[in-house]
Every structure is written in structure tokens, then in C-alpha cells.
PATOR-37052 format. One record per atom (N, C-alpha, C): atom name; z, y, x. Coordinates in steps of 0.1 Angstrom, whole numbers. Example, Ala and Ser with C-alpha at 12.3 -4.5 7.8 and 13.67 -1.06 7.14 Angstrom:
<sites>
   atom      up   north    east
      N      78     -57     132
     CA      78     -45     123
      C      78     -33     132
      N      71     -22     128
     CA      71     -11     137
      C      79       0     129
</sites>
This chain:
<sites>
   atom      up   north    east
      N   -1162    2185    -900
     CA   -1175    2179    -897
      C   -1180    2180    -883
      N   -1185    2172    -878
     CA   -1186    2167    -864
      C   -1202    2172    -863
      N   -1201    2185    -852
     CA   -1218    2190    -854
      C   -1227    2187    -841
      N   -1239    2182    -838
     CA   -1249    2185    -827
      C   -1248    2199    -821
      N   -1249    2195    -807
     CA   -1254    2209    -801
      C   -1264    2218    -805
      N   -1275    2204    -803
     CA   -1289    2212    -807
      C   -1291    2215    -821
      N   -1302    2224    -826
     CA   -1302    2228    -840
      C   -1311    2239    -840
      N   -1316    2240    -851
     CA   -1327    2253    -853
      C   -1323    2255    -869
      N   -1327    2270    -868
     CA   -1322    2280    -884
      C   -1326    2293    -886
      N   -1333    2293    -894
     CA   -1337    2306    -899
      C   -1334    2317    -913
      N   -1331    2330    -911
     CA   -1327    2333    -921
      C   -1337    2347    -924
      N   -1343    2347    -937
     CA   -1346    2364    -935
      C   -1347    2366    -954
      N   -1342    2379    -948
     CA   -1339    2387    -960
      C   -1350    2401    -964
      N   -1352    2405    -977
     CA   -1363    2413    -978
      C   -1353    2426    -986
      N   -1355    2442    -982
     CA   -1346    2448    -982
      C   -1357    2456    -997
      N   -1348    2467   -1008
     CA   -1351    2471   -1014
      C   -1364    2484   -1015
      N   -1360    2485    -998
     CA   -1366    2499    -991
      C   -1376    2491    -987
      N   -1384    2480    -985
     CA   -1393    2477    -979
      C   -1390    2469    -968
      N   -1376    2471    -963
     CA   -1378    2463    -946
      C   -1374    2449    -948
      N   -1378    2442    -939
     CA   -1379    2427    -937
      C   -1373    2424    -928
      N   -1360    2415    -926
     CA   -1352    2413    -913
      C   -1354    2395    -913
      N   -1356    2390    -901
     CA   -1361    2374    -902
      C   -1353    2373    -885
      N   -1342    2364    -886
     CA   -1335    2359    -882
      C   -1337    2345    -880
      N   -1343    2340    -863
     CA   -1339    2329    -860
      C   -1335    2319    -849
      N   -1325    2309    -852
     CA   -1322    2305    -836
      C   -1319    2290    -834
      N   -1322    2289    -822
     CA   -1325    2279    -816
      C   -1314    2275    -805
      N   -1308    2263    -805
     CA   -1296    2262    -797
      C   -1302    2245    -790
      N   -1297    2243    -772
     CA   -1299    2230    -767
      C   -1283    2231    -761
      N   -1283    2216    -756
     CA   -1270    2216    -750
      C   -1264    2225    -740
      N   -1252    2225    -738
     CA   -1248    2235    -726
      C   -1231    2231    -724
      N   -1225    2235    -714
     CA   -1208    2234    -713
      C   -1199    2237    -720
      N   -1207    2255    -724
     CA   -1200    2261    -728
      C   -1211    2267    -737
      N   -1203    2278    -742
     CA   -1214    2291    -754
      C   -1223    2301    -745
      N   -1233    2299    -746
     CA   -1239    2310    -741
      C   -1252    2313    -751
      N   -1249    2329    -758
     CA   -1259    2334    -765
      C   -1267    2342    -760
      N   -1281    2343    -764
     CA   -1292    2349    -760
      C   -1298    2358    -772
      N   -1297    2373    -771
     CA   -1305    2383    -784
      C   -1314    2387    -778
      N   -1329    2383    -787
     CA   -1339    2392    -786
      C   -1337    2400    -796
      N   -1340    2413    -794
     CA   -1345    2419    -808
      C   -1351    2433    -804
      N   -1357    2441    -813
     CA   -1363    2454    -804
      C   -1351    2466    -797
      N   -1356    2468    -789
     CA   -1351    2480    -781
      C   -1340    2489    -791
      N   -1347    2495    -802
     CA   -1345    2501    -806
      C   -1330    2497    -816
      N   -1327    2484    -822
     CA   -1320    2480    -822
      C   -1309    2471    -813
      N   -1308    2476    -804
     CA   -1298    2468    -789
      C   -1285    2469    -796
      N   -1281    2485    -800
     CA   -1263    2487    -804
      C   -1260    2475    -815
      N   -1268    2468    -824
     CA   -1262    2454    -827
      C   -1259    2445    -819
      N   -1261    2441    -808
     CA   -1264    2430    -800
      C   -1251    2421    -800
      N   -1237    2433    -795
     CA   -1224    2427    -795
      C   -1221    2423    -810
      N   -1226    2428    -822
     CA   -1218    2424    -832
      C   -1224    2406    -837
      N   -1238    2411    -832
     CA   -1248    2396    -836
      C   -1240    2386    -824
      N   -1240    2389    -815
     CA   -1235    2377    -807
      C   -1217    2375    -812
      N   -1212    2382    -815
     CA   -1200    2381    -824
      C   -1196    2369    -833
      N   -1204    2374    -841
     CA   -1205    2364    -857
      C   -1208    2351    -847
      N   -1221    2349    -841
     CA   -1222    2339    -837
      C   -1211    2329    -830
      N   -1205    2337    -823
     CA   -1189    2331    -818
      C   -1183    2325    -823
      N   -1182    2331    -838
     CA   -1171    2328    -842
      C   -1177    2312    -855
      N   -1191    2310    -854
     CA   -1197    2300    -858
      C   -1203    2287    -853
      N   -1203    2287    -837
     CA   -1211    2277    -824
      C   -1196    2276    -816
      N   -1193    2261    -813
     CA   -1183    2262    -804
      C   -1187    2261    -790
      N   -1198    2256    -785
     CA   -1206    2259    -776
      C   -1220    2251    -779
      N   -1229    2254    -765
     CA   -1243    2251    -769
      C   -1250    2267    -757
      N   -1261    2263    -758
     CA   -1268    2276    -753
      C   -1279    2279    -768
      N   -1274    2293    -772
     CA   -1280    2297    -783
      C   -1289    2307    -782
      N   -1305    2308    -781
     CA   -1313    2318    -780
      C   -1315    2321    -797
      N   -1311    2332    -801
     CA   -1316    2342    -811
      C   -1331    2351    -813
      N   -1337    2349    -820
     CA   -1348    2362    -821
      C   -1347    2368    -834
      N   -1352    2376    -834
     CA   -1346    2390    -849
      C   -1358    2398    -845
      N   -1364    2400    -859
     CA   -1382    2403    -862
      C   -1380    2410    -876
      N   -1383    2428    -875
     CA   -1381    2434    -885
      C   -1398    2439    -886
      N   -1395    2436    -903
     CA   -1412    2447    -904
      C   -1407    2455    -917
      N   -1414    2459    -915
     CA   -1416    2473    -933
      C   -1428    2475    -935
      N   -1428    2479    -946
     CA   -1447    2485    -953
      C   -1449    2492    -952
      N   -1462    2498    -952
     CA   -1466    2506    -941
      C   -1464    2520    -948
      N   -1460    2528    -937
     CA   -1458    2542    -942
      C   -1447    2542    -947
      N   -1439    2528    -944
     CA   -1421    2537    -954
      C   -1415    2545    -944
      N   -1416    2538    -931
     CA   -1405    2548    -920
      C   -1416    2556    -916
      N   -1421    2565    -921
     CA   -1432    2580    -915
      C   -1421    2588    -932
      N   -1419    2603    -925
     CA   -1420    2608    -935
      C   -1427    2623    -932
      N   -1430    2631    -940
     CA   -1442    2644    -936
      C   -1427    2657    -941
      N   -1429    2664    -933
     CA   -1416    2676    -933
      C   -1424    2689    -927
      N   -1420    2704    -936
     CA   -1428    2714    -937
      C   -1419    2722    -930
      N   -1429    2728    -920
     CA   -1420    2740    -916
      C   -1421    2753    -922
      N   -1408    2757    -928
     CA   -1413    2765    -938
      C   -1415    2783    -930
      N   -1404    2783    -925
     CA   -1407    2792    -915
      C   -1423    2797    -911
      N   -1427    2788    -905
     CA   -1442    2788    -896
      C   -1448    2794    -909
      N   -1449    2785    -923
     CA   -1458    2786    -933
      C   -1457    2800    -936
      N   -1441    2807    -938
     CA   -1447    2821    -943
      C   -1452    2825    -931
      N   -1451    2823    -917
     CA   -1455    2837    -905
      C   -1469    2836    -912
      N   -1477    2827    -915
     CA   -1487    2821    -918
      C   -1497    2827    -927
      N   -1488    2830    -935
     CA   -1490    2838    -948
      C   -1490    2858    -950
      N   -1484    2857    -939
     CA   -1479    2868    -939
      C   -1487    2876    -928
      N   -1486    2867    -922
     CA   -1503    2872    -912
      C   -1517    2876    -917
      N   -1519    2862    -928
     CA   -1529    2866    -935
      C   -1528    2875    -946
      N   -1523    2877    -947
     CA   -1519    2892    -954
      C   -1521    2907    -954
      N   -1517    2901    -941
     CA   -1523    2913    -932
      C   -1536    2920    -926
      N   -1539    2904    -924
     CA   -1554    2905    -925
      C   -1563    2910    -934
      N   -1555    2903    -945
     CA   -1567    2910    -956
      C   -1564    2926    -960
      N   -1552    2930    -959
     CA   -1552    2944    -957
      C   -1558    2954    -942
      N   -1561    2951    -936
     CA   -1567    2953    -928
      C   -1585    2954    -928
      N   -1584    2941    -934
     CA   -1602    2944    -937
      C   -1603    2948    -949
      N   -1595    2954    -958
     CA   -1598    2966    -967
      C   -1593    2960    -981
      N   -1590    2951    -985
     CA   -1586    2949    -993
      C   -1573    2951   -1006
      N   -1576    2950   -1014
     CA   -1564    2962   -1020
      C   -1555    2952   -1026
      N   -1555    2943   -1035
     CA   -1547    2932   -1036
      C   -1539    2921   -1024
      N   -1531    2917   -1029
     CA   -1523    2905   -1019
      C   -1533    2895   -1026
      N   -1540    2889   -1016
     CA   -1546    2872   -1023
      C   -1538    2859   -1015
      N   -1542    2854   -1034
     CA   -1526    2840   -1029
      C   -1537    2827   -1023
      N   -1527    2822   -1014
     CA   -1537    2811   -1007
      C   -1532    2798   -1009
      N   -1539    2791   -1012
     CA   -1536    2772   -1017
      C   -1525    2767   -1008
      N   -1521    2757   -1013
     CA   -1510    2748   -1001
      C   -1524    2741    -988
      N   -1532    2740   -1000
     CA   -1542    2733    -987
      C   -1551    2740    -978
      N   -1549    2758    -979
     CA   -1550    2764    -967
      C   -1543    2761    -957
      N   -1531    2760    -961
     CA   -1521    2766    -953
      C   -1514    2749    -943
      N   -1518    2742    -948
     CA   -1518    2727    -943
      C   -1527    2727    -933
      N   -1540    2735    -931
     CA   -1550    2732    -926
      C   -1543    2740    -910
      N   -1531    2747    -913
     CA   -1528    2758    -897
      C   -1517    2745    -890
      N   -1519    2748    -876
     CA   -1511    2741    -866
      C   -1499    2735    -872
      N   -1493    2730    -871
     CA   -1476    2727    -868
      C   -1466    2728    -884
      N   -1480    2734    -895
     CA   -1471    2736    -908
      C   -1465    2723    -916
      N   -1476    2711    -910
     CA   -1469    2697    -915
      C   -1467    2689    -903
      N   -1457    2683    -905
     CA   -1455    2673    -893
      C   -1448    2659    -896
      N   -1456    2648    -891
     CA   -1452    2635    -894
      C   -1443    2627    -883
      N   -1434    2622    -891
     CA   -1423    2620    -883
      C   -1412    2607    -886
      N   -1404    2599    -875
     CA   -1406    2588    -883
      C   -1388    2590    -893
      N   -1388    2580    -899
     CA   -1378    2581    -909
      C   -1362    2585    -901
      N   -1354    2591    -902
     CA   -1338    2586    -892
      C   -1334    2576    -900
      N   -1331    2567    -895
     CA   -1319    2553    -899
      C   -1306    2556    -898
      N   -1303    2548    -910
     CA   -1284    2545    -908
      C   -1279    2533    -900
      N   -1272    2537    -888
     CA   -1276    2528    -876
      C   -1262    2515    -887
      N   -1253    2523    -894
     CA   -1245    2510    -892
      C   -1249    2503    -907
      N   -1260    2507    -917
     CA   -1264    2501    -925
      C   -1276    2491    -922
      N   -1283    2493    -911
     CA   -1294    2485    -904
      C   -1286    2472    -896
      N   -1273    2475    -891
     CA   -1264    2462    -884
      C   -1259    2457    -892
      N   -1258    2461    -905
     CA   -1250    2450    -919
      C   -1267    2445    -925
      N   -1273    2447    -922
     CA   -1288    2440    -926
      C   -1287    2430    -917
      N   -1290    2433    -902
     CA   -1291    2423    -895
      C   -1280    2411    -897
      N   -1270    2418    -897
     CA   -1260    2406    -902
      C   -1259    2399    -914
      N   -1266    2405    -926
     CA   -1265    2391    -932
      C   -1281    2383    -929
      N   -1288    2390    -925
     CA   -1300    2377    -921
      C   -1295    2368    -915
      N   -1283    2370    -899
     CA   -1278    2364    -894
      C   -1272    2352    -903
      N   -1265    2356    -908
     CA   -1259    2346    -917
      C   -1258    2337    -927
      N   -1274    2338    -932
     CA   -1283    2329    -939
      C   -1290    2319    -925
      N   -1292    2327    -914
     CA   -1294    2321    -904
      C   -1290    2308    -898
      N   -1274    2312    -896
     CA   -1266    2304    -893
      C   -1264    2298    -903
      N   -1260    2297    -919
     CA   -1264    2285    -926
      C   -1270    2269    -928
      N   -1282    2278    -926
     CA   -1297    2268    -924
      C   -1292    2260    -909
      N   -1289    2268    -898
     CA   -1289    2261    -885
      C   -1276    2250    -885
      N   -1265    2252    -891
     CA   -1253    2244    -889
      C   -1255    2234    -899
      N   -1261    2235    -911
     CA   -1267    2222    -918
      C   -1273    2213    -912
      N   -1286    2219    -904
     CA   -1293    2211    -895
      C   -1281    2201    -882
      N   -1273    2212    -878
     CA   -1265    2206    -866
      C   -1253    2193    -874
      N   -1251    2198    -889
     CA   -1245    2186    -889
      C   -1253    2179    -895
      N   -1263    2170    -900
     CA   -1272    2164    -902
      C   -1273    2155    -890
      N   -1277    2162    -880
     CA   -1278    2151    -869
      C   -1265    2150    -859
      N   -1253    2157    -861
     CA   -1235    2154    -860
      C   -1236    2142    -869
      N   -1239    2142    -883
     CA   -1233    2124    -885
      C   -1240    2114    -879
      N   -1254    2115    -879
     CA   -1266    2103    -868
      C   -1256    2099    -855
      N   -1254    2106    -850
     CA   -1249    2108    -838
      C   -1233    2100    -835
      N   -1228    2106    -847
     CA   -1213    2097    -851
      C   -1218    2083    -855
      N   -1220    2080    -863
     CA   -1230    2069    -867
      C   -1229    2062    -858
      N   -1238    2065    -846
     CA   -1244    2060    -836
      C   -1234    2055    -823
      N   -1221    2064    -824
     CA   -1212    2063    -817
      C   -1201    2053    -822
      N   -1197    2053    -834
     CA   -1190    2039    -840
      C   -1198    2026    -839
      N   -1211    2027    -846
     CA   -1214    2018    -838
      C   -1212    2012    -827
      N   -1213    2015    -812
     CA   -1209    2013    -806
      C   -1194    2003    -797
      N   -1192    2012    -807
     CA   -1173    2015    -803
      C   -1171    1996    -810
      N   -1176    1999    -820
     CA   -1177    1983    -828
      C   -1179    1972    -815
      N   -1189    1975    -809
     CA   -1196    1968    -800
      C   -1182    1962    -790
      N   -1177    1975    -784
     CA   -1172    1974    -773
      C   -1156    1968    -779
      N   -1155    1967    -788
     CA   -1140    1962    -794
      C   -1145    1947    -796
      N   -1156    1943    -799
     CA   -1161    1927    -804
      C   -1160    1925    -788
      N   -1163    1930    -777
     CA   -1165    1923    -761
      C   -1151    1926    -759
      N   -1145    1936    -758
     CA   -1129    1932    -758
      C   -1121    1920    -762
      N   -1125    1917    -776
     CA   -1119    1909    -781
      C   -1122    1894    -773
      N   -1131    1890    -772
     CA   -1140    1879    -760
      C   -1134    1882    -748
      N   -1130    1892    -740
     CA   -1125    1891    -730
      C   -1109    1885    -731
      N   -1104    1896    -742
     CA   -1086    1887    -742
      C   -1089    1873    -746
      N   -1096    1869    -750
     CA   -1096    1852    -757
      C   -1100    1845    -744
      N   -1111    1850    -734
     CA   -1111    1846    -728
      C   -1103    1844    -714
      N   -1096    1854    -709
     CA   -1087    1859    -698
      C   -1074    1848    -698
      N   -1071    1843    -706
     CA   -1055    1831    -705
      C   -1066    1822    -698
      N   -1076    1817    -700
     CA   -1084    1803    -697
      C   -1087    1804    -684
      N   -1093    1817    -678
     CA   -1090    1817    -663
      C   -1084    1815    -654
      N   -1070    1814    -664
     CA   -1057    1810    -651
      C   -1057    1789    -656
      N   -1060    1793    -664
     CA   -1061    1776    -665
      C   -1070    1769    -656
      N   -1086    1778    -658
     CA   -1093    1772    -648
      C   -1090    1769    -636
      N   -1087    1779    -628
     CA   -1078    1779    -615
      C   -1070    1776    -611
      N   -1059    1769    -622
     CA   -1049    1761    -619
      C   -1057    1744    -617
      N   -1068    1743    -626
     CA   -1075    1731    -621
      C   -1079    1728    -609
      N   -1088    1742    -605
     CA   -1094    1740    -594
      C   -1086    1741    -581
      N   -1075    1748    -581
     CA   -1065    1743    -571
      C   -1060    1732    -573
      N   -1056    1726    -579
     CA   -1049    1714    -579
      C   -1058    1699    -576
      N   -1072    1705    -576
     CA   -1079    1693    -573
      C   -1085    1695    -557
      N   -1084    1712    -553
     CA   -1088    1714    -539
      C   -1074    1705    -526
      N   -1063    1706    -538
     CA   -1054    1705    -528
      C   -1051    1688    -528
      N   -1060    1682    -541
     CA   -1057    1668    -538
      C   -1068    1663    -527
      N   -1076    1670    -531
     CA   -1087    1666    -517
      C   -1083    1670    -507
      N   -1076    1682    -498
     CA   -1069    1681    -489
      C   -1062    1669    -483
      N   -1053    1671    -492
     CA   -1037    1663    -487
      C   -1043    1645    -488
      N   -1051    1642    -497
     CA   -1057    1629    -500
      C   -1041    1620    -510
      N   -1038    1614    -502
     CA   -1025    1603    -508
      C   -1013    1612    -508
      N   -1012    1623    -501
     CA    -999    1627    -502
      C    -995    1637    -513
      N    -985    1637    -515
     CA    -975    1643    -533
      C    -979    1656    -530
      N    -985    1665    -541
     CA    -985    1676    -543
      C    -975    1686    -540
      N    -975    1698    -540
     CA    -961    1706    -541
      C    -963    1711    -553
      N    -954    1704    -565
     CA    -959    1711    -579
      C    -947    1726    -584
      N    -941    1725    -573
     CA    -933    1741    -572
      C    -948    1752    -565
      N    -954    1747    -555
     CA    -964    1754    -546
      C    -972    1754    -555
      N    -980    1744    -562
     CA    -988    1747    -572
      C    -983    1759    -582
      N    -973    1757    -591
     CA    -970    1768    -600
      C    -971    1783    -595
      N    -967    1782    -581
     CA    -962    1793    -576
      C    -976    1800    -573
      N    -984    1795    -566
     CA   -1001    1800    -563
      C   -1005    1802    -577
      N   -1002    1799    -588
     CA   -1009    1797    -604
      C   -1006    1810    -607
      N    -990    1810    -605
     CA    -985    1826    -611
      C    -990    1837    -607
      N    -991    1838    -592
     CA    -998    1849    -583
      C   -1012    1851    -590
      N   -1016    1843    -593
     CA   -1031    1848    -598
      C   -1032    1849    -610
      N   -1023    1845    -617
     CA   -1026    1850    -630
      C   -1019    1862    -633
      N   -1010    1865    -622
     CA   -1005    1884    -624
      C   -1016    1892    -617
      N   -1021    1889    -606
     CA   -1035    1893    -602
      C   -1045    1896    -611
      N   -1051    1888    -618
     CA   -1065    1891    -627
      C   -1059    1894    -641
      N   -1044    1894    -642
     CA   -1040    1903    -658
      C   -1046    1912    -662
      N   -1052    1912    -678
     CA   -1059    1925    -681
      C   -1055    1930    -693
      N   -1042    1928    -693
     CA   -1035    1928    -710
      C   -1033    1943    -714
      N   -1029    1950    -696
     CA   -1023    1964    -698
      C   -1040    1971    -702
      N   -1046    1966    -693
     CA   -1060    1978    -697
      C   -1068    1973    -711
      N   -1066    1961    -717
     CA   -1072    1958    -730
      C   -1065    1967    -740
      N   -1051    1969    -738
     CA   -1042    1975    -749
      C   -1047    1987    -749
      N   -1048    1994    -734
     CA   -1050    2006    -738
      C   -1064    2010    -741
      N   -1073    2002    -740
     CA   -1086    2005    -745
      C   -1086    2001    -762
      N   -1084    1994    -766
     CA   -1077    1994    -777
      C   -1073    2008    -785
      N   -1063    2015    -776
     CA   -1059    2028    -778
      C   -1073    2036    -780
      N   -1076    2034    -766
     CA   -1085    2050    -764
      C   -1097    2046    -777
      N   -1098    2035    -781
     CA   -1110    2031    -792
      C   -1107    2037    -807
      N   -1092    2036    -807
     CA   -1084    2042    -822
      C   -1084    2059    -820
      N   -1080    2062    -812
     CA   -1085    2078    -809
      C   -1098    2087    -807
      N   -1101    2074    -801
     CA   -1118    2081    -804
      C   -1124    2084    -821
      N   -1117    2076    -826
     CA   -1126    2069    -841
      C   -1113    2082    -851
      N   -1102    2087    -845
     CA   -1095    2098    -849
      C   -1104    2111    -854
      N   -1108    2110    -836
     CA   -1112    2124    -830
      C   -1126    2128    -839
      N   -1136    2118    -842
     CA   -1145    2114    -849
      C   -1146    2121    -862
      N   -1130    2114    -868
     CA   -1132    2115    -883
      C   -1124    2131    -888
      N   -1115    2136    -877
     CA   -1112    2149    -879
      C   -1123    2159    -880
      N   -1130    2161    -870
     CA   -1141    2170    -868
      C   -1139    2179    -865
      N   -1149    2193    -860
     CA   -1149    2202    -851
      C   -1155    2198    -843
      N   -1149    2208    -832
     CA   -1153    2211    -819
      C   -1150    2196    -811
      N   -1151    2185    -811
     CA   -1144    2177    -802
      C   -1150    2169    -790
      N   -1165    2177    -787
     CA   -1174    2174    -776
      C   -1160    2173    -762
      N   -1158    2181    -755
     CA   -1149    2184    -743
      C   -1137    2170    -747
      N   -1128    2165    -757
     CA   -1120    2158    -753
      C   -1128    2147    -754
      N   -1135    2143    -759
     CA   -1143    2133    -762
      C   -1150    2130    -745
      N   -1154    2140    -741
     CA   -1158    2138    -726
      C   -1145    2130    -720
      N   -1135    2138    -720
     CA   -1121    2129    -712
      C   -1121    2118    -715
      N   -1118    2118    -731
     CA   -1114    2103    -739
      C   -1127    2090    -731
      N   -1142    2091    -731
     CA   -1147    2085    -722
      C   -1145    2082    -707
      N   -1143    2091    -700
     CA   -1136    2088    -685
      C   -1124    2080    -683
      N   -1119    2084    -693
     CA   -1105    2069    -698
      C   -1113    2056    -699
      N   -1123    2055    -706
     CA   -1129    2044    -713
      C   -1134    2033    -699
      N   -1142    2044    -689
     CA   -1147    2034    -679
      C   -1136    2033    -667
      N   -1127    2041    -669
     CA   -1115    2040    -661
      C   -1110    2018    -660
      N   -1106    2022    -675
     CA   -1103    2010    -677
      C   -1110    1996    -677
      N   -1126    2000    -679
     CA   -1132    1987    -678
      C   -1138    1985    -663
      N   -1135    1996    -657
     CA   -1140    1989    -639
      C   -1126    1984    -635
      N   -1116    1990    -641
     CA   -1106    1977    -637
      C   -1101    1964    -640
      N   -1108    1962    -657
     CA   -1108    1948    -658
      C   -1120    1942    -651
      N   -1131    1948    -645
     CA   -1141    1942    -641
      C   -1141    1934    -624
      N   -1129    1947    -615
     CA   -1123    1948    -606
      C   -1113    1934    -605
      N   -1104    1935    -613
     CA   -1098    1921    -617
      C   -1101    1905    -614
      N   -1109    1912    -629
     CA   -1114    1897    -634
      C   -1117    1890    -625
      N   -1122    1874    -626
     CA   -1126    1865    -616
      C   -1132    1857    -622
      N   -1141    1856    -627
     CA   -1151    1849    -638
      C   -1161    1855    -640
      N   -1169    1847    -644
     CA   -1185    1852    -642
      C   -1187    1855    -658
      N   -1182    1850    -666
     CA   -1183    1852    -681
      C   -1178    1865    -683
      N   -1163    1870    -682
     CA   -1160    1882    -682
      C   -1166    1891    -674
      N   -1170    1892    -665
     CA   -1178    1898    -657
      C   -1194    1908    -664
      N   -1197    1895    -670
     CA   -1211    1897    -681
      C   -1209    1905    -692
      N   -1195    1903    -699
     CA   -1187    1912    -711
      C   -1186    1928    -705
      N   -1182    1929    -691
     CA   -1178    1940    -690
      C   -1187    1949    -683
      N   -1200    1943    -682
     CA   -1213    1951    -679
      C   -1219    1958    -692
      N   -1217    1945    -701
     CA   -1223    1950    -711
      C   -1216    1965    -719
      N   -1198    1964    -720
     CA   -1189    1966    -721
      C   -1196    1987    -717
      N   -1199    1983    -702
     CA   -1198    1993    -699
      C   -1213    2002    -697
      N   -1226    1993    -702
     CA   -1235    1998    -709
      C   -1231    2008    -721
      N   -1226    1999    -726
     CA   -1219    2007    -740
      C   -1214    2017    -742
      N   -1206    2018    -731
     CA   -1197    2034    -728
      C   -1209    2043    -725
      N   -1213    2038    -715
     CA   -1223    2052    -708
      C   -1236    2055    -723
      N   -1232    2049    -731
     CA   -1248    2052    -744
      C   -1238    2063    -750
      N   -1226    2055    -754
     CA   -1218    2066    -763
      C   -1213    2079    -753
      N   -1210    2083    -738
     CA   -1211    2095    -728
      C   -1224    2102    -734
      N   -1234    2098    -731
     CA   -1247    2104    -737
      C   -1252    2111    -745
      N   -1247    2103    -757
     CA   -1247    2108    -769
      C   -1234    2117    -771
      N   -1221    2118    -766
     CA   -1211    2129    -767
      C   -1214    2140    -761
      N   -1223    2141    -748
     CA   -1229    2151    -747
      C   -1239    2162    -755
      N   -1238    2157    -764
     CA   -1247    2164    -777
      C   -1242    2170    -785
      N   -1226    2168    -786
     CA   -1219    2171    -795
      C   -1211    2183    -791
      N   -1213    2191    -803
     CA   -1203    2207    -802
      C   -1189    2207    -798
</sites>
């Protein structure tokens, strides 16, 4: 399947623990691949594996990514006791009360002992760094789903829009070979009547006539560049129906295309063909334009 450069796709996934990973990207034309990760700081060590996957799913395009994690609130805090501190804590007060006279040990609530410095402390969760990059990756990959749908969606518009075309330029083809023998006919007229008005009464050279006829009609011949546009029109309509990546040959395969029609235009000697091969080469430069879109 023959895909668009451009495309947009979003993927997000909702995790058991609470976290929410939302994955989405946005790609315009470009030469080649060039990806772009936002995502927080804190997750950077995915970056190579996210631009990875992507690789191996965009054959080029410039692809900006954004990756947007949330959780509810208070999952990544967790509260951790120092237990240590708690008995100094306890044991101090112990002391105390044996000291101001007391004859029993008296036992003290947790919510005393909560109330001293440093005995609780909030702190945020540790992560599993390589269970948080297989999160991000499959958002990614619901991501990329949605986005390569979109890209071929408007890959067939685009093909569509390019056969069309191609239709076009094979109907003016075809008008040019029908018309191209008639040229040398024309010219054989109009010499043979320039040279009667010359010479007036005197006998033609009908070896000299033939002979100027031939010259020009191997001159304005366009059989070799019709055939092979012909070609390059069957390989285009190949390249089309195989699919992939075939932006870059598809570029060459056009520089063939006007290759050949400035040379029948170069040629020719007629105002009729002439008109065909403007149009001819309107045509080319719509379908160049629109190949530049293509992956």
C-alpha cells in the first residue's frame, strides 16, 4: 500500500496501576526520516527505542512525536517509616518518664510518635525503568496504527489522482503519434510549392524534393521518445500498484518523464503538437507534486 507522507495518530493506553500513557504524532514531508521525541525528562532512556519502532514503520517524512503520562493522584507518593529514629524516639521518652519519677514504662500511640521529625517520610514511588519503556511502546503502537491508516487513506487519493493523470498524458501521447507522420506530409507540401514558386516553369528536382522530405522527417522524429514514455507510463502504474516506499524512484521515474517530453517539444515543428506537449507537461509537473507526498 502506497502511503502519504503526511499523517497524524494517536494512541493511549490506561495502565492497571493507574498510569495513562497518550502517544501522539504528527509527520509533514521531508527527504528523508527525521524523528522528533518529546516526552518528560524523566523518561529520555526510552527515546532510542521509541524512535526505533518508529524506523522501522515511516520510510521517510519528518515525524514529531509527543508522549503525555498522567496517574491519579497519590499513586507514585508512597509514606516509609524510619524505624530506627521511631524507637530512639521511644526510648528517649522513656527515659523521660523515668526520670520525672515515674514507675511504669508508658506505651505511646503511633500518632505520637508520627508527630516527631523525620519518623514518616513521603517519597515518590521507584519505577521499573524497563517496564515503563514497554508501556510507552505499546502506546506507541496503537499510535502508529491510527497514523499509517490515516497515511494510507490519503496514499490511495493521491494514487487516484496520479493515474489519473498518467491517463491524461497517454490520451496526448496518443494525438501526438497520430499526429507526427502528417507533419512531414505537411512540409513535403509546403516545400514543393515554395520551390514551384521559385523556379516558376522550370522541372522540379523530385530526387531534391524527396531528399529535403527525408531530412526532416528524421529531424522532427518522435517515435523513440513516444515509445519510451509509453515505458516510463507502464512503470509508473507498476511502481503504483506494488506499493511501499516508492516516493524516491518515483521522483527519477518523473525526471525521465520531462526528459522526454522537452524533447519531443524541442523537435516537433507544429503548433498543434506543440499545444499537446505543454499540456503534456502541465501534467507531469501535477503528478511531481503530488509524488512529493509520497513515503
Amino acid at each position: 500500500m502506497v502511503k502519504s507522507m503526511t499523517g497524524y495518530g494517536r494512541g493511549e493506553r490506561s495502565f492497571e496501576d493507574g498510569v495513562q500513557v497518550t502517544v501522539e504524532l504528527r509527520s509533514v514531508n521531508n527527504r528523508y526520516l527525521d524523528c522528533t521525541v518529546k516526552l518528560p525528562r524523566t523518561y529520555i532512556f526510552a527515546e532510542e527505542a521509541l524512535k526505533g519502532r518508529v524506523q522501522k514503520a515511516v520510510g521517510r517524512g519528518k515525524v514529531d512525536m509527543f508522549v503525555t503520562i498522567t496517574r491519579s493522584a497519590g499513586d507514585d507518593m508512597v509514606v516509609t517509616v524510619n524505624e530506627a529514629l521511631a524507637k530512639s524516639y521511644i526510648d528517649a521518652l522513656h527515659q523521660l518518664h523515668g526520670l520525672s519519677g515515674g514507675k511504669a514504662r508508658r506505651e505511646y500511640y503511633p500518632t505520637d510518635l508520627a508527630r516527631f521529625p523525620d519518623v514518616l517520610t513521603v517519597e515518590k514511588k521507584a519505577e521499573d525503568l524497563e517496564e515503563m519503556k514497554e508501556r510507552l511502546l505499546i502506546s506507541l503502537d496503537l499510535a502508529l496504527a491510527d497514523f499509517n491508516a490515516m497515511r494510507e487513506t490519503e496514499g490511495r487519493r493521491l494514487v487516484e489522482d496520479i493515474l489519473g493523470r498518467a491517463e491524461a498524458i497517454e490520451d496526448l501521447l496518443g494525438q501526438i503519434e497520430e499526429r507526427s507522420p502528417q507533419t512531414v506530409n505537411d512540409y513535403r507540401a509546403r516545400l514543393e510549392a515554395k520551390m514551384r514558386e521559385v523556379l516558376e516553369n522550370t522541372q522540379i528536382d523530385e530526387a531534391r524534393l524527396l531528399t529535403e522530405t527525408a531530412i526532416f522527417a528524421d529531424k522532427v522524429a518522435v517515435d523513440e521518445e513516444t515509445v519510451r514514455l509509453h515505458s516510463h507510463l507502464e512503470q509508473l502504474r507498476e511502481l503504483l500498484g506494488a506499493g511501499g516506499a516508492v516516493g524516491r524512484k518515483l521522483d527519477f521515474l518523473i525526471q525521465e518523464f520531462n526528459r522526454e517530453a522537452n524533447t519531443i517539444g524541442s523537435k516537433c515543428n507544429d503548433m498543434e503538437i506543440t499545444r499537446w506537449v505543454v499540456d503534456m507537461k502541465a501534467e507531469i509537473e501535477k503528478i511531481r507534486e503530488q509524488v512529493q507526498n509520497l513515503e
